[in-house]
C-alpha positions as CSV (number, residue, x, y, z in Angstrom):
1,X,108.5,18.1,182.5
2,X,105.9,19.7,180.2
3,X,105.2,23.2,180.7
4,X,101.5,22.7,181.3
5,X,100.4,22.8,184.4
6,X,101.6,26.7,185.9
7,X,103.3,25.2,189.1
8,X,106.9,25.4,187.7
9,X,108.1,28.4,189.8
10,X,105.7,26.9,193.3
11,X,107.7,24.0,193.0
12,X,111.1,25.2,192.1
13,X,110.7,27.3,195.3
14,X,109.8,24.2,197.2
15,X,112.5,22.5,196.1
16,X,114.7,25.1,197.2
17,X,113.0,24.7,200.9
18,X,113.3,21.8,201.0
19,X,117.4,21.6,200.3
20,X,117.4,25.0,202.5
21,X,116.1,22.7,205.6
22,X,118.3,20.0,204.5
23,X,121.8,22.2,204.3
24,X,121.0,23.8,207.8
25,X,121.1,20.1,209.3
26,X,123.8,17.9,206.9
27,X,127.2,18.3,205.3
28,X,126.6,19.4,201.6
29,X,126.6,15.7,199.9
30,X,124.1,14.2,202.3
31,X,122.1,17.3,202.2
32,X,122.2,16.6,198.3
33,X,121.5,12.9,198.4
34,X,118.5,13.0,200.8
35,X,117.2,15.8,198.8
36,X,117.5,13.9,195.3
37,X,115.7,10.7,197.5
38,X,113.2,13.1,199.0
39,X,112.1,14.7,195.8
40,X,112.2,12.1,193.6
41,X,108.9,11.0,194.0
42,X,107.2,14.4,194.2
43,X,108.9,15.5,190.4
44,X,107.5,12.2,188.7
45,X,104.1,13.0,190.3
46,X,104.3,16.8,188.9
47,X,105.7,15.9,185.8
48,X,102.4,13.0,186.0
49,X,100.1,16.3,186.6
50,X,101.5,18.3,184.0
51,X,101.0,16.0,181.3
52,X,97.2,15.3,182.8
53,X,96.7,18.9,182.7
54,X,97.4,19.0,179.0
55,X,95.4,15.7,178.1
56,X,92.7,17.6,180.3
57,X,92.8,20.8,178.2
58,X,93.7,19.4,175.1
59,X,90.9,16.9,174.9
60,X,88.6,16.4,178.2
61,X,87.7,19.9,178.8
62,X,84.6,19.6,176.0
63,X,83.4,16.2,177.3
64,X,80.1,16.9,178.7
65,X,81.1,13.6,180.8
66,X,84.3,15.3,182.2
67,X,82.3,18.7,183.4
68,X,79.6,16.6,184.7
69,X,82.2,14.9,186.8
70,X,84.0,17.8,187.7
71,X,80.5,19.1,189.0
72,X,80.5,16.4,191.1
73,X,84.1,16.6,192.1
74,X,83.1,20.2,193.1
75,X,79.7,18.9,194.9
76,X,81.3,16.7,197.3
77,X,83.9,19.3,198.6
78,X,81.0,22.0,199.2
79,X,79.4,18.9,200.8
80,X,82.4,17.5,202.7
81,X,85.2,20.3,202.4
82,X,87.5,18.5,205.0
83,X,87.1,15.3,203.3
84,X,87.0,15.8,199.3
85,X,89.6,18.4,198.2
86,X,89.9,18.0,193.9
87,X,92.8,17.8,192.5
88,X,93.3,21.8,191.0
89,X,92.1,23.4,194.9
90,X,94.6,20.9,196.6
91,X,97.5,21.6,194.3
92,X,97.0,25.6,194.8
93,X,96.0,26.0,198.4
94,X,96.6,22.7,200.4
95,X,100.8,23.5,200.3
96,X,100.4,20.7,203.3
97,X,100.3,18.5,200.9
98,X,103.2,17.8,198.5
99,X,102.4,16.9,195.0
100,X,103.2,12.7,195.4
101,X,99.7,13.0,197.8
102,X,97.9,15.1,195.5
103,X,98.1,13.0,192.4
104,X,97.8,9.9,194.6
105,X,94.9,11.3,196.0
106,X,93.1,12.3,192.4
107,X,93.8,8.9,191.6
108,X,91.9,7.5,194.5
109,X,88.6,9.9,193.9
110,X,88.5,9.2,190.3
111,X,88.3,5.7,191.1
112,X,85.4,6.9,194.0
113,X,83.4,9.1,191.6
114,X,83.8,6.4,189.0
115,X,82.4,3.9,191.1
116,X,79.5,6.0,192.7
117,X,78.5,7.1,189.0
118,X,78.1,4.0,188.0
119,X,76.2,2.5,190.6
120,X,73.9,5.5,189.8
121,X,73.7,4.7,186.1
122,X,72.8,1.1,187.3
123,X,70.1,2.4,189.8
124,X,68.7,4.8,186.8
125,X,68.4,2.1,184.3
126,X,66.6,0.1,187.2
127,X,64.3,2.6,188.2
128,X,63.7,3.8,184.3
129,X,63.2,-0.5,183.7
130,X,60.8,-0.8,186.8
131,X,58.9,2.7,185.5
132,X,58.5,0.9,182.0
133,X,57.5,-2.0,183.8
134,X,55.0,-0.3,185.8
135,X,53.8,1.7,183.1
136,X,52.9,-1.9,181.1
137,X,50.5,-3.2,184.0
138,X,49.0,0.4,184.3
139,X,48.1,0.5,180.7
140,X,47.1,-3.6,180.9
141,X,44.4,-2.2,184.0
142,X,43.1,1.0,182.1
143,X,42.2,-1.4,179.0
144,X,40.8,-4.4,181.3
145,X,39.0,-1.4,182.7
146,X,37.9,-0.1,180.0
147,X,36.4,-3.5,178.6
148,X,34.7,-4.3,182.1
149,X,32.9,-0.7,181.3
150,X,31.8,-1.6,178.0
151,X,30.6,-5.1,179.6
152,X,28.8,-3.2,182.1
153,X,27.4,-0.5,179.5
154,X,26.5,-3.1,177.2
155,X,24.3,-4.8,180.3
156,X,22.9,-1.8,181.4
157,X,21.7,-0.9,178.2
158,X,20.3,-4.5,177.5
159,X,18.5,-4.2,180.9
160,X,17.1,-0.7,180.1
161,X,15.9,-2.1,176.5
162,X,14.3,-5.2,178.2
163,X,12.4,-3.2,181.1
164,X,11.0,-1.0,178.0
165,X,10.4,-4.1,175.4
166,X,6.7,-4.7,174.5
């Protein structure tokens, strides 16, 4: 495990709860084996967070990409608290949830940010492409517009001039 991510001691003393709960109710060797098979999965997912905290640090942090998204990661739990928790908040505060879930989790939003960031690229190309679109036929009725005044000017005038002609 790298030492990147600040949870080392958190879960050190969840591992020692964990084989605490598992001592008071089997002999020492099955305590031991269901402890090795029960953490198993959640020291491969921390070891998985500390080495994305230090790609994060060392390289995504001055993305303007990655802080765009992490304002949105931070939008949608102000919006839905209950139902978006990002990765750093649920690692630090949601102890309920052991650190397998958490990355899994992460995992799952990127893939939801991702996909609901692009369909808004798509929509802003489409509205920006309809604008330009719109923009076209405005400019082709200002100049047919601006011919049917001359047309009319020019008529006027040649009325005016032929009620005044000698």
């Amino acid at each position: 495990m790298v030492p990147f991510y600040g949870e080392g001691m958190n879960c050190g003393f969840e591992d020692l709860l964990v084989l605490d709960t598992l001592l008071d109710s089997h002999p020492m060797r099955t305590a031991l084996s269901l402890y090795s098979a029960q953490r198993a999965a959640d020291t491969h997912a921390m070891c998985d967070l500390a080495m994305y905290n230090y790609v994060e640090m060392r390289d995504l942090v001055r993305s303007p990409f990655f802080t765009f998204r992490k304002w949105v990661d931070n939008l949608l739990h102000a919006v839905a608290p209950n139902f978006w928790v990002p990765l750093y908040t649920s690692i630090r505060f949601e102890r309920r949830l052991g650190y397998g879930d958490c990355w899994r989790n992460k995992q799952w939003q990127d893939k939801v940010i991702d996909k609901v960031l692009l369909t808004a690229l798509f929509v802003f190309v489409g509205v920006i492409f309809r604008c330009h679109i719109l923009l076209d036929q405005i400019k082709c009725y200002q100049k047919t517009l601006h011919v049917t005044f001359l047309y009319q000017r020019r008529l006027f005038i040649k009325n005016m001039l032929g009620n005044y002609s000698v």
